[in-house]
N, C-alpha and C positions, 0 to 999 in steps of 0.2 A: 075539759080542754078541747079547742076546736079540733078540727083535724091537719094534721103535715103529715108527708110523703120521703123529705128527704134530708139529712144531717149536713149539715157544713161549718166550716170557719169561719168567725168576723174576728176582725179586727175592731179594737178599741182605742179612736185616736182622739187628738184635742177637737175636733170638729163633730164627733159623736161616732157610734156603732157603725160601720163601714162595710157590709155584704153585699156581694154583687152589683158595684160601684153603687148603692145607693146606702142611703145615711139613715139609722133607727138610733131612738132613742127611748127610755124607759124610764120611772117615777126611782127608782133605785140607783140607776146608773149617776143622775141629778144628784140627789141626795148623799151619795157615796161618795159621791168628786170622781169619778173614773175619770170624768176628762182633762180635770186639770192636772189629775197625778198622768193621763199619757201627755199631756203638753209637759210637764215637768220632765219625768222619768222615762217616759219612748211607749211607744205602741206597746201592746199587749194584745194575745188572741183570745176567742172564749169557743165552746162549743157553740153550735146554735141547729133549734129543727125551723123548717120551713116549708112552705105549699107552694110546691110549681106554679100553679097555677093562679095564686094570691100571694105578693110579694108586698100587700099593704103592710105585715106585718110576721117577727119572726119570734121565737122562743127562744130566750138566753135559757141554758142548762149551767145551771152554778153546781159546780161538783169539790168534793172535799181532798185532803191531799192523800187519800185509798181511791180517786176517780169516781165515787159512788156522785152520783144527783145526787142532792141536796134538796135545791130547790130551782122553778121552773119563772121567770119571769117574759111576760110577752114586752116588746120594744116595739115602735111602732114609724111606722116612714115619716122619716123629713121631709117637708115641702122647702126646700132650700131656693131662694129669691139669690139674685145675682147681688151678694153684697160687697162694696167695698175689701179689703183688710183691714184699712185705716178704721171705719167705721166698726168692722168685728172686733177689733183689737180695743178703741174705745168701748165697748159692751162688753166685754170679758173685763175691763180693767171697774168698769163700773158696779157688775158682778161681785170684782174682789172688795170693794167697798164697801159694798151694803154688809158682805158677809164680814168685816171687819168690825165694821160699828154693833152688827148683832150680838157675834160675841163679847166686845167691851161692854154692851149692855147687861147680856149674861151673865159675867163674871162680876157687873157692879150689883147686881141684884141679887147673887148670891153670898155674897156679904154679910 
């Protein structure tokens, strides 16, 4: 693992990982839905390490419910473009449709 310096909080909202006003996101966080379960269900915190000195990117610490780490995932900065809502809001809805038709394909192929 590279090197970090210091431990902090982020927050997990519908727009992605949230530390030190800047937005990370990670191949697990996607995969898991964390974002549409915080746009559903509300923010949520996680631990996180991170490098003073390089905030390109941070360490999510996944820990179990005894606190132990588990497992370490790195997240990595959004380059966020000035988007509409209208426009984000069409990309999210378009999002829930691909992943709608994936699973009706799923479940017809497992059949």
């Amino acid at each position: 693992m590279e090197s970090y310096n210091s431990i902090g909080i982020a927050t997990i909202t519908s727009r992605g990982i949230s530390f030190n006003s800047l937005y990370y996101s990670c191949s697990r966080a996607i995969s898991e839905q964390w974002y549409e379960y915080a746009k559903l269900h509300g923010e949520t915190q996680i631990m996180v390490l991170y490098n003073n000195s390089d905030l390109s990117k941070i360490w999510i610490q996944l820990v179990n419910s005894r606190f132990e780490i588990e497992e370490t995932d790195v997240a990595y900065l959004l380059v966020r473009e000035e988007v509409c809502n209208s426009k984000l809001e069409r990309y999210f809805e378009s999002i829930q449709k691909l992943k709608s038709i994936r699973e009706t394909k799923r479940k017809v192929e497992n059949r």
